[in-house]
N, C-alpha and C positions, 0 to 999 in steps of 0.2 A: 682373190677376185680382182679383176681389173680395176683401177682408179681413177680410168680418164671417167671424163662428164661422155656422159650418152652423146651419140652419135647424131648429127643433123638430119634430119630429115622431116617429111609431112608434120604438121602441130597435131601435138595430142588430145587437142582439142575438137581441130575441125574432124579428125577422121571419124572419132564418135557422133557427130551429126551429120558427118556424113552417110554413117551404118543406120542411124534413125531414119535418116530421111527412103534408104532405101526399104527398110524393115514396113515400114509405115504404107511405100507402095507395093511392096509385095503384102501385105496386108488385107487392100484396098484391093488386092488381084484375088486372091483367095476365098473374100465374100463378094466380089464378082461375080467369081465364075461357080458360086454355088446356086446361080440363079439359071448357071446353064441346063440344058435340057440333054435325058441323055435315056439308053434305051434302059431294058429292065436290067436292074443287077440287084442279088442276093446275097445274106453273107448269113444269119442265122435262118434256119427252114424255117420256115412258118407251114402249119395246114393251111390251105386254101380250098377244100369241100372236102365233100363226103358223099356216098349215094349207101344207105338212107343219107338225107344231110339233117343236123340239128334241130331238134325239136319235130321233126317230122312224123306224122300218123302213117302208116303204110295199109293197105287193107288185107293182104296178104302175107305172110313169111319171107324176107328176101332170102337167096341161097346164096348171099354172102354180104361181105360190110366191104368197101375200098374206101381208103383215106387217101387226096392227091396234096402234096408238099411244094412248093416253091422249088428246093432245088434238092438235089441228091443228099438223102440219109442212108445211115447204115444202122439196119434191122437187126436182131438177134431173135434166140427163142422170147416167144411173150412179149414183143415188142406190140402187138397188137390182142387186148384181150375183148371179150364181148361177153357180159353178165347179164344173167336173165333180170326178173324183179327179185330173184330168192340171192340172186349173188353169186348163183352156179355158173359154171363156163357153158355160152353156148356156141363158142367154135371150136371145129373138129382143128386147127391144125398149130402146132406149137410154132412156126414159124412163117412170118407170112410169105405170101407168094408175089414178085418182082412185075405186077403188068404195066412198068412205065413203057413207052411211046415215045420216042423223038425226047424232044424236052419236056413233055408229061411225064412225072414222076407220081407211080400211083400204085399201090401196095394193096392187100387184099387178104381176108381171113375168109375161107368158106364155115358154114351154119348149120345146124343140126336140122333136120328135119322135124318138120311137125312140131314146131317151137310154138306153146302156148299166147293167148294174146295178152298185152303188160308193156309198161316200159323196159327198154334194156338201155343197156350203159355201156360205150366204147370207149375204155382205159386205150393210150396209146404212148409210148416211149421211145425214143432214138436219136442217135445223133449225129448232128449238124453236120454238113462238109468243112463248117470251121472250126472242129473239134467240140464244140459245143451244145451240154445236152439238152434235148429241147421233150416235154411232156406236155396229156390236157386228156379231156375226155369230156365226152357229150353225151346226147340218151337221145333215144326215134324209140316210138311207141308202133306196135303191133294191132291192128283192131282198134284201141280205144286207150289213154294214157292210165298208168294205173302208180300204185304204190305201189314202193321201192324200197331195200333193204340196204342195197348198195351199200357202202362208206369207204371213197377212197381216200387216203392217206393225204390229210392237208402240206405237206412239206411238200415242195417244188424241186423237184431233181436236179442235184446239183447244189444241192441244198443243206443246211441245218450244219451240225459240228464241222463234219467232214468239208461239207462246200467252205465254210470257214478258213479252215487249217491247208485247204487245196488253194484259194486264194489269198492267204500270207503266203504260200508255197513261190505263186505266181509271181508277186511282187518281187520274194526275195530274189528270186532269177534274176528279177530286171536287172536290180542293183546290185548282185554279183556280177554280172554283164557288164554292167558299167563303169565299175572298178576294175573290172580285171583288164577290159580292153581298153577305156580310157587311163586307168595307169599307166599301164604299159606303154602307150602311147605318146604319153605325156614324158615318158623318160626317153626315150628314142629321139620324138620330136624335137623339144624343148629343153631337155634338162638329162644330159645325156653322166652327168656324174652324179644321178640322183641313183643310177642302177646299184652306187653302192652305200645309200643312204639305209640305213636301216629302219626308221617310219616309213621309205614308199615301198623296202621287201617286204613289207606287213602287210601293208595297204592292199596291194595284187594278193598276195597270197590271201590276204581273208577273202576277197573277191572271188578268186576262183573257189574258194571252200563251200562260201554261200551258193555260187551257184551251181556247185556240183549235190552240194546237200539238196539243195532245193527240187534241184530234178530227178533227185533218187526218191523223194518225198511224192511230187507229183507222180512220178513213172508207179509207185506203190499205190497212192492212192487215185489212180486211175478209175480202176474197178469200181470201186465202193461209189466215188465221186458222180458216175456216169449210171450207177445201176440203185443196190442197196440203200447207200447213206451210213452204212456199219463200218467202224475201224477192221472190225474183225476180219474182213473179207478182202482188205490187206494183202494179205497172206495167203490168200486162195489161188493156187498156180493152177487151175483153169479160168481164173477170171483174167491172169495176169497173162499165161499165154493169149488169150483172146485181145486183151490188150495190144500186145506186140503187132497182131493182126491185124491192128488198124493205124491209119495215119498217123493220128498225133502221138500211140507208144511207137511207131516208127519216130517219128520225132525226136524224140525223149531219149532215144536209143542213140540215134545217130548224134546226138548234142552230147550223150558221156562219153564215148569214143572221141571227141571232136578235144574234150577238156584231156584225153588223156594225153594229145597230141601238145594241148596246150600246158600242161606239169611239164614236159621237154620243155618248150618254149620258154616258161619262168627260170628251169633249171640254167638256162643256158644265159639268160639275161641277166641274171642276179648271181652267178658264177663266172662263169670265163669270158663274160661280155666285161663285166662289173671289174673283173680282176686285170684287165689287157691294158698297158698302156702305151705300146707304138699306136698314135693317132692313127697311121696307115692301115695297119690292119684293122682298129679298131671301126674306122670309115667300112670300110667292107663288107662286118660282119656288123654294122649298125644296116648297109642295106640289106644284106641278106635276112636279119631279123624281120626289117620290114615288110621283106616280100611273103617270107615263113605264118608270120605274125599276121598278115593282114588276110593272107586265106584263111586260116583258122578262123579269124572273128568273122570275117565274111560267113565263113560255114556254119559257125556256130549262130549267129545271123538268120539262116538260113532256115533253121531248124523252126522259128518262130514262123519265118513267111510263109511255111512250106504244110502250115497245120493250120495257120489262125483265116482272119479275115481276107489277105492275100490271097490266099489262093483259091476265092471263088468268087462265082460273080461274073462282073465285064472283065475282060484285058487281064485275065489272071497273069497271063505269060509277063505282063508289062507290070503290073502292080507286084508283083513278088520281087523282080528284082530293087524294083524303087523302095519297097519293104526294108530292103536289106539295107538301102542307103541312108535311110531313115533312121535307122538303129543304127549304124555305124557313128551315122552322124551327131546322135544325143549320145553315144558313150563317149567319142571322141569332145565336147563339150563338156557335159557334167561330169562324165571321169577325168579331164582333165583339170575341173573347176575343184573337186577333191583332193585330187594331186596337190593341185597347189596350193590347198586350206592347210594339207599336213604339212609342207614343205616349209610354208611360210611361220606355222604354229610350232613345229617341231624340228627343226634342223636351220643353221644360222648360213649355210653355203649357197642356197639358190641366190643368184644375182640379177639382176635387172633384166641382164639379155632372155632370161629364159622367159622370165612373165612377161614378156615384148612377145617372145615367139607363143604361148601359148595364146595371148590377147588375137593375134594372126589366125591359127589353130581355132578358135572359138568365133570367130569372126566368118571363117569358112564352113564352120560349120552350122551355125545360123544361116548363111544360105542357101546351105544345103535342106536343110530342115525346111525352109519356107518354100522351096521349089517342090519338095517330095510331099510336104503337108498339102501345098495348093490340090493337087492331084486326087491325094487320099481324101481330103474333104469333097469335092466333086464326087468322087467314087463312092463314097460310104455315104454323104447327106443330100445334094442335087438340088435341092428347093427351101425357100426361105421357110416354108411349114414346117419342114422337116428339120429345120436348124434351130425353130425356135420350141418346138409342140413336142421334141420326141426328146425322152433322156440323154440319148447318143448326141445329139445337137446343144444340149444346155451341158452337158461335160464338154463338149468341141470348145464352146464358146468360154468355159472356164480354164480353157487348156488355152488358150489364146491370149485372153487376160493375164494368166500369171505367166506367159513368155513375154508378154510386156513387160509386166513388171519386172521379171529377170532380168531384162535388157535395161530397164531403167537404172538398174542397180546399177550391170556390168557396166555402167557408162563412168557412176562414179571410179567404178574400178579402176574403168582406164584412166581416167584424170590421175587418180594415184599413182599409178603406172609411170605416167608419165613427167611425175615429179621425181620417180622413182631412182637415185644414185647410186653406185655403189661406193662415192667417194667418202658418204657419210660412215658407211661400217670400218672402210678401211683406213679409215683417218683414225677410227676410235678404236681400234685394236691394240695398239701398245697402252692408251691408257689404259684399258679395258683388263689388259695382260695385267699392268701393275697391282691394277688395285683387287684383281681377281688374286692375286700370287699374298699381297697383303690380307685379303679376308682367308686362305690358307693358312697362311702363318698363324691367325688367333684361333684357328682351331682350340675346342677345348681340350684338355692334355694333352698338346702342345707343347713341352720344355722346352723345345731347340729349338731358334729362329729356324726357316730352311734357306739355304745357300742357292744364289743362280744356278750353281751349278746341280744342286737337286732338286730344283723344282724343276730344271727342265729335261730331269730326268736322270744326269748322270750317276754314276753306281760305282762302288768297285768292292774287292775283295775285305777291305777292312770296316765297310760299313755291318752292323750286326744286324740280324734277324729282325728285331723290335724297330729298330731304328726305319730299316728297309720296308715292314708291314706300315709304320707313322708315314714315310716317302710316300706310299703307294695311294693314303688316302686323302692322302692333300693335295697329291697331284690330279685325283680325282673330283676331290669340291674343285680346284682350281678348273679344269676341263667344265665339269657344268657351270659353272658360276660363268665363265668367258662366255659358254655358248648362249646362255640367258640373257647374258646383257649387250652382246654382239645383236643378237634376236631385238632387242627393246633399244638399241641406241639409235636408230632413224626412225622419227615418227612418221616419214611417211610408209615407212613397209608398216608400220601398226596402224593408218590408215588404212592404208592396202588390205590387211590382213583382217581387217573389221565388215570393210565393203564385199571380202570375197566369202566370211562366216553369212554375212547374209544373203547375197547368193548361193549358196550350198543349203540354206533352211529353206529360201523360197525353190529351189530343184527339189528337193524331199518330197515338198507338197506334188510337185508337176511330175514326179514322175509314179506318185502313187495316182495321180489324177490319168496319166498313161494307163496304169496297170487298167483302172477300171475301167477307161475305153474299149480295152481288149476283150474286153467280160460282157460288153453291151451290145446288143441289137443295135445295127445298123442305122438313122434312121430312115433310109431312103427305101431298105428291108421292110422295116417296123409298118411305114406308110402303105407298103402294098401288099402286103399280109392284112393291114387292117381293111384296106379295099376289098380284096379278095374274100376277104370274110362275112363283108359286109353283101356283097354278091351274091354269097354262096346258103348264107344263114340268118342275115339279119331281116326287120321286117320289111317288107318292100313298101314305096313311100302307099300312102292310103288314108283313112279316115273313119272314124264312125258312120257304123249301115246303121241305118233308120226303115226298117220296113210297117207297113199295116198290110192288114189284111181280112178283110172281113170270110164270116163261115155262118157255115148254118147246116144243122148236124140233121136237121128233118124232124125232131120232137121236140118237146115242149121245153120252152124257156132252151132253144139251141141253136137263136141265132145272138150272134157277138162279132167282137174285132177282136183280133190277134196282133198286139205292137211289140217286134222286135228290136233289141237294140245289142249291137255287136261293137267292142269296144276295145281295143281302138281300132280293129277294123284292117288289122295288116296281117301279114304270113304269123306266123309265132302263136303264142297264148295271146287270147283274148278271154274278157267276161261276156258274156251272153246273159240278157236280163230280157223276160218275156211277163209281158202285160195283157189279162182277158180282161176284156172291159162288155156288160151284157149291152141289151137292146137299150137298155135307159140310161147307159153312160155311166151307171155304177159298177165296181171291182166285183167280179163274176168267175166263183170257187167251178172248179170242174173236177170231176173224179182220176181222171189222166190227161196226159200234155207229155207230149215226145217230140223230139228236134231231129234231123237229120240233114249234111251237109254234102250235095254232091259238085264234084267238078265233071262234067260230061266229057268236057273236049281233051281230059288226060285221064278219062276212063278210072277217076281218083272218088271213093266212097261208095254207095251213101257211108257218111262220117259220121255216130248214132250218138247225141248228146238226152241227157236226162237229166234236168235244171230239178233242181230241189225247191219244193216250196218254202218261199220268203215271208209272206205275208197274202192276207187276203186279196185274188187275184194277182199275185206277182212270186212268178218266179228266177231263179237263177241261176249261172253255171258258172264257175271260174275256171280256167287253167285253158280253157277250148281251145284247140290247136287246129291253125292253118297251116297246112305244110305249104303253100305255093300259091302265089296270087290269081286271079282269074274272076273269069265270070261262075259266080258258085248259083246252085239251085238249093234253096234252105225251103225245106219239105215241114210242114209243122201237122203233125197229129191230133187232135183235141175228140174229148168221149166226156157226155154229157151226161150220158146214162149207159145201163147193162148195155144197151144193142144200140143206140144214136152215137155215131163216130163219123168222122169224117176228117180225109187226107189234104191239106192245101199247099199248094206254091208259090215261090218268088225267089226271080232270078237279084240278086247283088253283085255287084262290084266290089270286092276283098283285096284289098292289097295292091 
């Protein structure tokens, strides 16, 4: 290593406030502009209606179910089922039928005829355009709501063991990804005699293992992941062909081919790059790796944008590629911040100039990230509600925080950086040699001093067997012990090397806090699937009816008031509680009491409720379903005796 003092230039002090001060307005840009306004974008489907839609009373049979979704999913057989009240299938077609529309996306099972009246239950499954599987089911009632046999499976798709072991899967990718392309990178870049370090050929090479294991893992558990939930189904080559048939096992496909490109790639870096010493050629084939090296990771990159959240939504053409620089940019960072935890922790040769160049490298790369994050946060959250109210927006906000904090660290880092000599190691190397050569020497069973000249190795024909095996292993403590205390004789690389273990624990957390981003609804998604739901199925705003109504049936003891109370008064279930009150204002028994609920102007009922008696003069009904707000006509019944009956009305406001 060199021994002059580090070269003059900018204080290593200012330039780390000077990266705060820029981190801090890019910052200040990114919850900016998440207050911008922007058109609709999706990224997990959501349903957004139904016809029947939820909870709804129908008074006839429909001749079919349609579910409409937010954005394009992909169906299979049974991705739409429709169960009677017994639990039987009552549609005729195993796979639905395609009636989206422009950007209406809207799917469809046709219905048995002459279906009994009862509630029925619409199971539905599919997944996302961001590979993401998305499940739910609802129930509309035929005639009149009834009991239900139903029981679908509480685990959520995507779910349970399997969803488990699919996202350890997930993560391990990352961090394969980020080893293997921030290694590599970091030895190209920064630390170009590190190619034949043997800690950083570890380093890449577990990198790519994990993230080739990982994607062989997910690419298997695709099926099961997306369908079942069973390991077993693994292994099912119509489930796995069917796989391949969609995006993200195109994915998954295309990222192992991309790794096998990449085994060349390490072969050649950690071989005939590692082993070249004309600087001339080795410049060369340092760019040509570059150019080699960085399509690969680009594509492999690629593989992620080209399945997940990128690619749907607004500006997919534009957010796919910023995708890719997004990841390039956190491998080239926390891969290289690994890089240099092993380099620093396990080998005594990186010098000053390399941790300069990667401080530059990590420097660039943090801009990078803040430019492409600003973007992605716009794209995926848009409004302060959605940043603070929705999961995807309180992980954003935690993924923000500990880039601060990572930056707080990296700052010490650089200070040690730039206390950083290499005149300290190479001042200390001949002591270091001595007294390394002297802790050989007391080896135990040790008889012979060893001589200059074999410790530093020489040999010849008259040394004997034994003597030569004793040589061999002193000269070995001798080699570790130098490297040990070469390693530990400037305490600022053991500074260094303390600020950069704790940057690499605070990346761990940040980039498992990544993985689960990737896993999360959107929240600017989240926000209009809940609108849309709210739209489509929730109560419409309203209030408790309060009706009276006087009658008089023509005989004796058959005139009273009829007091209805409908509760709360919106689309959905309500309670219905009905009060006879006779001539004298006292609670007044009748032999029958019938309810009926029509909407004229959508041609919807009469809706036929039969309140069960509560107590003397009060009856009631719970579960009573409005399908849809309006002006309703509630028809009430009353029989006083065998032949006095009499029908009466009032119109209400519902919903």
């Amino acid at each position: 290593m060199s021994a002059t003092a580090p070269h003059a230039g900018p204080s290593p002090i200012r330039r780390p406030v000077a990266a705060a001060a820029l981190l801090a307005a890019l910052v200040s840009l990114v919850f900016g502009l998440l207050l911008a306004g922007a058109g609709p974008a999706s990224a997990h489907a959501a349903l957004t209606g139904s016809d029947p839609g939820d909870g709804a009373v129908v008074d006839t049979a429909p001749k079919e179910v349609t579910l409409s979704f937010s954005e394009a999913i992909a169906v299979g057989d049974d991705s739409i089922r429709v169960l009677d009240p017994s639990g039987k299938r009552a549609d005729t077609e195993a796979e639905p039928r395609d009636l989206s529309e422009g950007s209406t996306v809207r799917y469809g099972v046709a219905l048995h005829s002459g279906l009994p009246d009862g509630t029925y239950t619409v199971a539905w499954q599919a997944i996302s355009a961001d590979s993401h599987p998305i499940s739910g089911a609802f129930t509309f009632s035929i005639g009149a709501p009834s009991e239900t046999t139903v029981a679908l499976s509480s685990q959520d798709v995507g779910g349970g063991p399997v969803g488990v072991v699919y996202d350890i899967a997930r993560y391990a990718a990352y961090g394969g990804f980020v080893l293997l392309v921030g290694g590599s990178a970091f030895v190209l870049v920064c630390w170009r005699q590190g190619a034949s370090a043997l800690p950083m050929q570890r380093l890449v090479v577990r990198g790519w293992l994990t993230l080739t294991a990982a994607t062989l893992v997910m690419l298997l558990l695709r099926n099961p992941y997306t369908g079942s939930g069973k390991f077993a189904d693994a292994f099912d080559l119509a489930g796995l062909q069917s796989v391949l048939d969609t995006k993200p096992g195109a994915a998954l496909v295309s990222r192992l081919l991309l790794l096998g490109a990449a085994a060349l790639f390490i072969a050649v870096l950690f071989g005939t790059y590692a082993r070249r010493e004309d600087e001339r050629e080795k410049k060369d084939l340092t760019f040509g790796l570059a150019i080699g090296g960085g399509v690969v990771a680009a594509g492999i990159a690629a593989t992620w944008a080209m399945s997940e959240h990128a690619s749907t939504g607004i500006q997919a053409s534009i957010a796919m590629p910023v995708d890719v620089a997004h990841l390039l940019a956190v491998a080239a960072w926390l891969g290289g911040l690994a890089s240099l935890l092993v380099a620093l922790y396990r080998t005594p040769d990186i010098g000053s100039a390399a941790v300069r160049r990667f401080s530059s490298v990590a420097f660039g790369s943090v801009v990078v990230l803040a430019a492409t994050g600003i973007y992605q946060s716009w794209r995926q959250v848009g409004s302060w509600s959605a940043l603070t109210g929705t999961r995807y927006g309180q992980l954003l906000i935690l993924k923000v925080a500990l880039i601060a904090v990572l930056l707080a660290v990296a700052w010490f880092s650089r200070r040690w950086t730039g206390r950083l000599a290499d005149t300290a190691v190479a001042s200390s190397a001949a002591e270091v040699e001595d007294a390394a050569t002297e802790d050989a020497a007391t080896e135990p069973g040790n008889t012979a001093p060893v001589t200059s000249e074999e410790a530093s190795g020489a040999s010849g024909d008259d040394i004997a067997p034994e003597r030569a095996a004793q040589l061999a292993r002193q000269r070995a403590v001798l080699t570790a012990t130098k490297k040990k205390r070469v390693r530990d004789a400037d305490p600022e690389r053991s500074g260094l090397r303390r600020s950069v273990l704790a940057e690499a624990a605070v990346a761990v957390v940040l980039l498992a806090v990544t993985t689960m981003l990737t896993s999360t609804e959107p929240g600017r998604t989240e926000e209009e699937a809940a609108a849309g739901a709210t739209a489509a199925t929730a109560p419409a705003a309203g209030g408790p009816v309060n009706l009276s109504m006087p009658f008089d049936t023509g005989g004796e003891n058959g005139k009273g008031t009829v007091r209805i109370d409908i509760d709360p008064g919106r689309t959905g279930s309500n309670d219905l509680h009905v009060w006879i009150d006779g001539s004298d204002g006292e609670p007044m028994d009748v032999p029958e009491l019938k309810v009926a609920l029509t909407l004229e102007s959508k041609d919807i009922g009469p809706l036929p409720v039969v309140p069960d008696r509560l107590a003397e003069g009060h009856w009631t009904a719970s579960g009573v379903q409005i399908p849809m707000a309006g002006d309703w006509k509630v028809d009430v019944t009353v029989r006083t005796s065998d032949i006095d009956q009499v029908t009466i009305d009032k119109n209400a406001k519902i919903g």
